[in-house]
C-alpha positions as CSV (number, residue, x, y, z in Angstrom):
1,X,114.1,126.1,132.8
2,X,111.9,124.3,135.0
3,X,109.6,125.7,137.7
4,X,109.9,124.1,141.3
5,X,108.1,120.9,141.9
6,X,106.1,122.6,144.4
7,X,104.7,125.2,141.9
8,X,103.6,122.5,139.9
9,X,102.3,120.3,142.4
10,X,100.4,123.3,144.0
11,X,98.7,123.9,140.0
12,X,97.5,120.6,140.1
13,X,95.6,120.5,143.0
14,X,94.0,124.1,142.4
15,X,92.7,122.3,139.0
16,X,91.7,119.3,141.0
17,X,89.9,121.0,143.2
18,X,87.4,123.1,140.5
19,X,86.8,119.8,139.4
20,X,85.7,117.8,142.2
21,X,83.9,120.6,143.7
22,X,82.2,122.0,141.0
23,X,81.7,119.1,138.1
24,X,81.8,120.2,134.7
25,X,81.9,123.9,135.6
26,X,84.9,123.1,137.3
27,X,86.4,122.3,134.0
28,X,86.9,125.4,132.3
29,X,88.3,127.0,135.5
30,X,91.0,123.9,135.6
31,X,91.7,124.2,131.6
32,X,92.3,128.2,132.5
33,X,94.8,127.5,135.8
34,X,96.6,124.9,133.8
35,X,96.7,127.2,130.4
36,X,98.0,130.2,132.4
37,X,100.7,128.3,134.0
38,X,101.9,126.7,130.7
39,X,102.3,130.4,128.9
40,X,104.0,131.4,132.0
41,X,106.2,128.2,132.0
42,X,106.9,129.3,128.2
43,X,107.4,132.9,128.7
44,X,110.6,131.8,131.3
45,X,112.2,129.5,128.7
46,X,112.1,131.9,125.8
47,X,113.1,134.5,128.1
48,X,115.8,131.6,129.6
49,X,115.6,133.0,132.6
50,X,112.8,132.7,135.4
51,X,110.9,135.5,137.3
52,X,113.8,137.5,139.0
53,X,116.4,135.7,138.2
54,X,119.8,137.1,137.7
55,X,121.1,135.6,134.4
56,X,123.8,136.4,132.0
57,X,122.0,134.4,129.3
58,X,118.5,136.2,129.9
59,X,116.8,137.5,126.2
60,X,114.7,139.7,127.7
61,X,112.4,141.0,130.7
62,X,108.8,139.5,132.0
63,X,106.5,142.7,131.3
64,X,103.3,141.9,133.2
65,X,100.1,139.9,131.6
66,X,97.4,141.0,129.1
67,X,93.8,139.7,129.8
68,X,92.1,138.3,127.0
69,X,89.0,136.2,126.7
70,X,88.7,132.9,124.8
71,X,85.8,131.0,123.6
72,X,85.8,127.5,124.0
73,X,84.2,124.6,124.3
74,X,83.7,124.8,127.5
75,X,82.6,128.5,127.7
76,X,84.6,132.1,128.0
77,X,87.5,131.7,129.2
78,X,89.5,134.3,131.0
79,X,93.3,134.4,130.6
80,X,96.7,136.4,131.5
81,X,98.9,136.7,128.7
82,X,102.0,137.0,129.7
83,X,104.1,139.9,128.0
84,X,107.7,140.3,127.6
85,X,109.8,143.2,127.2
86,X,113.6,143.7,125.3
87,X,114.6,142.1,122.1
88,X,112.2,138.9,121.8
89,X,109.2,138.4,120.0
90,X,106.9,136.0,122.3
91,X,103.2,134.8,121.7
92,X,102.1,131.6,123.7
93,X,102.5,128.2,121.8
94,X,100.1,126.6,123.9
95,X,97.4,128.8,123.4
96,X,97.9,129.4,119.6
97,X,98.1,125.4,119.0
98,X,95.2,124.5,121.8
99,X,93.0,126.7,119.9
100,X,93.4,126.6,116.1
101,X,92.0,123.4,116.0
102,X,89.3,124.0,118.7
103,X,88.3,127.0,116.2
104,X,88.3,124.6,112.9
105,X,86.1,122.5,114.3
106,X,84.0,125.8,115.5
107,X,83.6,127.2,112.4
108,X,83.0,123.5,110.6
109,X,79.6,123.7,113.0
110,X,79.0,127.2,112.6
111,X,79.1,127.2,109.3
112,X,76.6,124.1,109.0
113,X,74.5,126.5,111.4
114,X,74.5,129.1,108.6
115,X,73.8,126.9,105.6
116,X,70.5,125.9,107.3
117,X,71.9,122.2,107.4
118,X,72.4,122.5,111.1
119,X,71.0,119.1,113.3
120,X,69.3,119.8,116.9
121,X,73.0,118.5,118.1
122,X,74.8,121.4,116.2
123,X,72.8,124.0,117.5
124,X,73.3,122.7,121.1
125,X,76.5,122.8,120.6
126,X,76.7,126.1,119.1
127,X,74.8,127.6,122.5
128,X,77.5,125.9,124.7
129,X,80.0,127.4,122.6
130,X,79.3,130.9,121.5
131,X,76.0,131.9,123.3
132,X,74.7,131.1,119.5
133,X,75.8,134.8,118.7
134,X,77.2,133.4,115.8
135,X,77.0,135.9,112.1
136,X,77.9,135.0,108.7
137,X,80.7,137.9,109.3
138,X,82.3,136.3,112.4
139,X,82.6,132.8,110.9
140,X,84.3,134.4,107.2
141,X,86.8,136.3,109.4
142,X,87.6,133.4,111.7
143,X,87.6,131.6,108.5
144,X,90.1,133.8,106.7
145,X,92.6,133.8,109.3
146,X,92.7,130.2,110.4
147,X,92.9,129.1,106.3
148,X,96.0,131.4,105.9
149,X,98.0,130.0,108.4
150,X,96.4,126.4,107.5
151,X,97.5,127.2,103.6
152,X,101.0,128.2,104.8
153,X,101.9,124.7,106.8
154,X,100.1,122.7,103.9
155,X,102.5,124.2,101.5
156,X,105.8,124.6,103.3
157,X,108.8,123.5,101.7
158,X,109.7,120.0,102.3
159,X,112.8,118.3,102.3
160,X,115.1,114.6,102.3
161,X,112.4,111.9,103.9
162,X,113.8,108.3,103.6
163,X,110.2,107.0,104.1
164,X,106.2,108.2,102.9
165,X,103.6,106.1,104.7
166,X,100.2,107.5,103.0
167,X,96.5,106.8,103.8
168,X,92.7,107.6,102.6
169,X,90.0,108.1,104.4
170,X,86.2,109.1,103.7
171,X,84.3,112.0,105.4
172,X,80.7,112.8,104.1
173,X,80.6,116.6,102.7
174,X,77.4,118.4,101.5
175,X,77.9,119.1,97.6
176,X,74.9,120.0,96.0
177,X,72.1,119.5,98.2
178,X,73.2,115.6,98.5
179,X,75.5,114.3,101.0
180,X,79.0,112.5,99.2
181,X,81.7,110.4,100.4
182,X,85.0,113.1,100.0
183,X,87.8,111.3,99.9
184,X,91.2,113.1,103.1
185,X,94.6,111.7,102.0
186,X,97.3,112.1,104.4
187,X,101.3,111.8,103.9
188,X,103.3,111.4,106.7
189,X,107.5,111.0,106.1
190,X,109.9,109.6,108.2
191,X,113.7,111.2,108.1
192,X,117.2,110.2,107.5
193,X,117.2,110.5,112.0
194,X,114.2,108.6,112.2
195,X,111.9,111.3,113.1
196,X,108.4,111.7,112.0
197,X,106.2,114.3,110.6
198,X,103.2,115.1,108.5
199,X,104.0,116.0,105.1
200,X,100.3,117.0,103.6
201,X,96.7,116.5,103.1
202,X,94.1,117.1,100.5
203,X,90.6,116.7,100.0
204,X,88.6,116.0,96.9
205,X,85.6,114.3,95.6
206,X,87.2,113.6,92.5
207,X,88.1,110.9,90.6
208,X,90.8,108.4,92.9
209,X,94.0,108.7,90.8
210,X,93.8,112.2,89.9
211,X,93.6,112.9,92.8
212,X,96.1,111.0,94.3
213,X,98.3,111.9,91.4
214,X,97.9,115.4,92.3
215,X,98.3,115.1,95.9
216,X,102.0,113.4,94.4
217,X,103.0,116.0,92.3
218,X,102.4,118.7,95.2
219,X,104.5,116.9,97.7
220,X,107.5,116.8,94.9
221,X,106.7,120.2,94.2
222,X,107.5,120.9,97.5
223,X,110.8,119.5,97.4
224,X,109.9,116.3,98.9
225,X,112.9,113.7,98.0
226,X,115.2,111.1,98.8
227,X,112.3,108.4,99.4
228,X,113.8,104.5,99.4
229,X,110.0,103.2,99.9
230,X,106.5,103.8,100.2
231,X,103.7,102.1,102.4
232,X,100.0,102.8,102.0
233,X,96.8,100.3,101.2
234,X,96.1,99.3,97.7
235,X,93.5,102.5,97.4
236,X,91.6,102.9,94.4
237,X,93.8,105.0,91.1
238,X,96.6,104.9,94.2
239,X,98.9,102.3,92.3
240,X,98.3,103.8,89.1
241,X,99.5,107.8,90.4
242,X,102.4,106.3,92.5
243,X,103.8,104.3,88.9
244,X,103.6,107.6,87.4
245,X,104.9,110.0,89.9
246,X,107.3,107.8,92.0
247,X,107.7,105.0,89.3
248,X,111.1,103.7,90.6
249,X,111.1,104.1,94.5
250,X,109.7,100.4,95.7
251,X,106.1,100.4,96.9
252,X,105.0,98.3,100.3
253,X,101.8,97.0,100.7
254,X,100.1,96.8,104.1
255,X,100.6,93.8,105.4
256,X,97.6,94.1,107.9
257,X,95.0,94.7,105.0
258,X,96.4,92.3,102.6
259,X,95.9,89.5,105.1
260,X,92.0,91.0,105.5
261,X,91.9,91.1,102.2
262,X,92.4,87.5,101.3
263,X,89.0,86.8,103.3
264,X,87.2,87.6,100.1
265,X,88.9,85.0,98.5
266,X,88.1,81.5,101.3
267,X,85.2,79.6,99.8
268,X,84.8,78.2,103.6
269,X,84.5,79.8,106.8
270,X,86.2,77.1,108.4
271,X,89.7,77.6,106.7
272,X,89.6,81.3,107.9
273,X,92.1,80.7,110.2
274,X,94.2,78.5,108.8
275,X,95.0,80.7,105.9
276,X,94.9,83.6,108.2
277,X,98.3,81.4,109.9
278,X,99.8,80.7,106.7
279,X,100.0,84.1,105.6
280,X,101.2,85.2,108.6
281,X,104.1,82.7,108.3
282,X,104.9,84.2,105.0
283,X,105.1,87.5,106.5
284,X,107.0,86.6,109.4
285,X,109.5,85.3,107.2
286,X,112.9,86.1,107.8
287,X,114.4,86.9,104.3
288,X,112.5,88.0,101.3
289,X,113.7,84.6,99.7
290,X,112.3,82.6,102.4
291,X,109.3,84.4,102.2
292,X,109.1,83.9,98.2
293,X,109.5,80.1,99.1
294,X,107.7,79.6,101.2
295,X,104.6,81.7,99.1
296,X,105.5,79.3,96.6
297,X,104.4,76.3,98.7
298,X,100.8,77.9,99.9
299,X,99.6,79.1,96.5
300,X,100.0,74.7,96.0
301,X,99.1,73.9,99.1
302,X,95.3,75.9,97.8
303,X,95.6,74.9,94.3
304,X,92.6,72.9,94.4
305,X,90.2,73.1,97.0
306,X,90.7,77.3,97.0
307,X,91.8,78.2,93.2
308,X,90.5,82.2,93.5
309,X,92.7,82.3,96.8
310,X,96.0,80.7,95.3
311,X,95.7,82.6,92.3
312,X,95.4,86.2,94.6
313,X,97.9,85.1,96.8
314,X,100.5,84.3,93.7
315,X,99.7,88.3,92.6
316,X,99.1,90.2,95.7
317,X,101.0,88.8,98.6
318,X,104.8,89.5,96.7
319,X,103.1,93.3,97.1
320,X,104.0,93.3,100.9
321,X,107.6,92.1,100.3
322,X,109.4,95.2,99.6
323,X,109.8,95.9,103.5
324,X,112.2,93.0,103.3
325,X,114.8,94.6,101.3
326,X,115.2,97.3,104.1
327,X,117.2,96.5,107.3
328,X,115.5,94.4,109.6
329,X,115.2,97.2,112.5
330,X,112.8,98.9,110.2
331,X,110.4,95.9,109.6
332,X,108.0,96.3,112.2
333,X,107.5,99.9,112.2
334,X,107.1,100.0,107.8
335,X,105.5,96.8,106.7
336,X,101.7,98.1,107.9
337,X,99.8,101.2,107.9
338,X,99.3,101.1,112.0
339,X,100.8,104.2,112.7
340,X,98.6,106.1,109.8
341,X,95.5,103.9,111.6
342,X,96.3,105.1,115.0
343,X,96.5,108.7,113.7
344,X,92.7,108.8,111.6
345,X,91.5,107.4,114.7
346,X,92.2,110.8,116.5
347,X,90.6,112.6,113.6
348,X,87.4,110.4,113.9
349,X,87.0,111.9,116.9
350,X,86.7,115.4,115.7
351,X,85.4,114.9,112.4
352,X,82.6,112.8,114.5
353,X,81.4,116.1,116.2
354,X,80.5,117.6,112.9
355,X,79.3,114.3,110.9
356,X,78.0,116.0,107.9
357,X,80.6,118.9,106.6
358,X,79.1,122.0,104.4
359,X,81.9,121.8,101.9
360,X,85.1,120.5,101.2
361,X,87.1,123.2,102.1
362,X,85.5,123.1,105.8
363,X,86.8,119.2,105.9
364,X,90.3,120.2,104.6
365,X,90.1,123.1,107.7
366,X,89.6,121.0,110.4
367,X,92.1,118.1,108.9
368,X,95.0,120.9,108.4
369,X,94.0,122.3,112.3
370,X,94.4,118.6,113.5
371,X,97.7,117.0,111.8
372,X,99.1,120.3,111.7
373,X,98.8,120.3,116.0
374,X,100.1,116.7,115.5
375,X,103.3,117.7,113.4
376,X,104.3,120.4,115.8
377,X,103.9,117.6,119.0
378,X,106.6,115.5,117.4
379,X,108.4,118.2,116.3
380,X,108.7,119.7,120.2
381,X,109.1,115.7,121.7
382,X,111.9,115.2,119.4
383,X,111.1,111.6,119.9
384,X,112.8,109.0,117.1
385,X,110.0,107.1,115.4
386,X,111.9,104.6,113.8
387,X,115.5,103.5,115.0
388,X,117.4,104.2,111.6
């Protein structure tokens, strides 16, 4: 179903215009124009069939719009629900997924309002987005119902993913009137097509492999299988859980970190680069035997005037070599943690707005909202990661 050009065209200059006439005002009434339009754009392909069309295929009738108002960042916003009649069951998409994480990160500052920990900069941003009417009542209810459906997606049943890529990263969290590092893992798969998706997260200050060797055991639990490698950083107690959870599926080693890694290891700035160079070369290999050779010849070449640095590369480099025994169309895309980087960078963002979080399970919120909005993008785009 797709709504004449025109239509569209027509949209975009209404939200143009709120913008360049009235600034940042102009924003919220541009966000409603183009949210409207996208629920009525949805309602026509569930119904598959646009506004009075005749159409043998058609699941059911337009029936009017509901008005409902939203907060948001912005402000209030207005909006027409559009309602269907017959025998389909239809609630917006686009509002549902534009919001849950716009009310994670809400409730991750209203809540830091209501434990007193709130900044100057929380507060502010608590008058632009809820006229600071905000009660212990209203956040626990907001609360309650986002976690549910959060809880649901983070324990869904999984299924046959030929690839794990996992990743750490550290978020402060209030525990105990002193502010702590809280350690987010995050597991994305890739399928037998190609296809991405994000498998799970969990947050905890605990110690690194239990944790990690519990955020394992759920994803098997879940029915996660099928996995012929595994790419992550050497994170701390990660090496140790993935030897007892997924002892015989082959484990990759960023590439990228290992090579900033060895920078520990050069007694002089000035052979940064070269080293830099000949690991790359190692890498860039193109068999795993060529690469072993050739590893062989740089651990001599730095015998003697870089001992820590030959001895590291002997024991850590073979680390990043599993990706060889994979077809070669699947290099690129597996030997590295990019894709994982690329992703926390879009949680930075958010997580940036709150800085400090009031408890784990506030971090864990707005991390679920977030890469639970990501899954469901590359679930609708359909696109092939990784050309299997």
């Amino acid at each position: 179903m797709h709504h004449s050009t025109q239509e569209n065209s027509s949209v975009l200059l209404e939200m143009i215009q709120q913008v360049t006439e009235n600034g940042e005002s102009g924003m919220l009434e541009a966000m409603r124009v183009l949210l409207n339009e996208a629920m009525k754009v949805e309602r026509s392909n569930s119904l598959e069939a646009d506004p009075y069309e005749r159409n043998e295929s058609r699941l059911g009738y337009a029936n009017g719009y509901k008005n409902k108002t939203v907060n948001t960042r912005l402000g209030a916003m207005k909006l027409n629900i559009p309602q269907v009649r017959g025998e389909i069951d239809f609630y917006p998409s686009s509002l549902e997924k534009g919001l849950r994480s716009e009310r994670a990160l809400m409730t991750a500052m209203a809540e830091s309002y209501i434990q007193g920990t709130s900044t100057r900069k929380v507060t502010k941003l608590l008058e632009k987005i809820c006229g600071l009417s905000v009660s212990k009542s209203q956040v626990s209810r907001v609360v309650t119902e986002l976690d549910e459906s959060l809880e649901k997606w983070r324990n869904r049943p999984l299924g046959k993913y030929s690839y794990l890529l996992v990743d750490a990263r550290y978020e402060k969290v209030r525990v105990d009137k002193t502010v702590r590092d809280c350690a987010l893992l995050i597991a994305y798969g890739i399928d037998e097509s190609g296809k991405r998706s994000v498998l799970g997260t969990s947050v905890s200050l605990s110690e690194a492999e239990v944790h990690w060797r519990n955020f394992f055991l759920s994803l098997n639990a879940r029915g996660l299988h099928g996995l012929k490698m595994i790419t992550s950083d050497s994170h701390s107690g990660l090496k140790a859980a993935l030897k007892t959870v997924f002892g015989s599926i082959p484990w990759q080693r960023c590439q990228f970190h290992l090579q900033q890694n060895a920078g520990a290891y050069v007694p002089k700035k000035a052979m940064r680069s070269e080293v830099a160079q000949d690991i790359r070369d190692i890498f860039n290999a193109p068999s795993k035997l060529e690469a072993e050779r050739l590893l062989k010849l740089t651990c001599l070449k730095y015998e003697e005037k870089a001992s820590h640095l030959s001895e590291w590369m002997e024991s850590a480099l073979p680390e990043g070599f599993s990706v060889f025994d994979l077809e070669r169309s699947c290099w690129t895309k597996l030997r590295t943690t990019n894709m994982v980087e690329r992703q926390n960078r879009e949680i930075l963002r958010r997580t940036r707005t709150v800085s400090i979080f009031p408890n784990e399970a506030s971090l864990l919120r707005l991390a679920s909202a977030i890469l639970m909005e990501l899954d469901e993008t590359w679930i609708a785009t359909k696109r092939v990661y990784l050309s299997v």
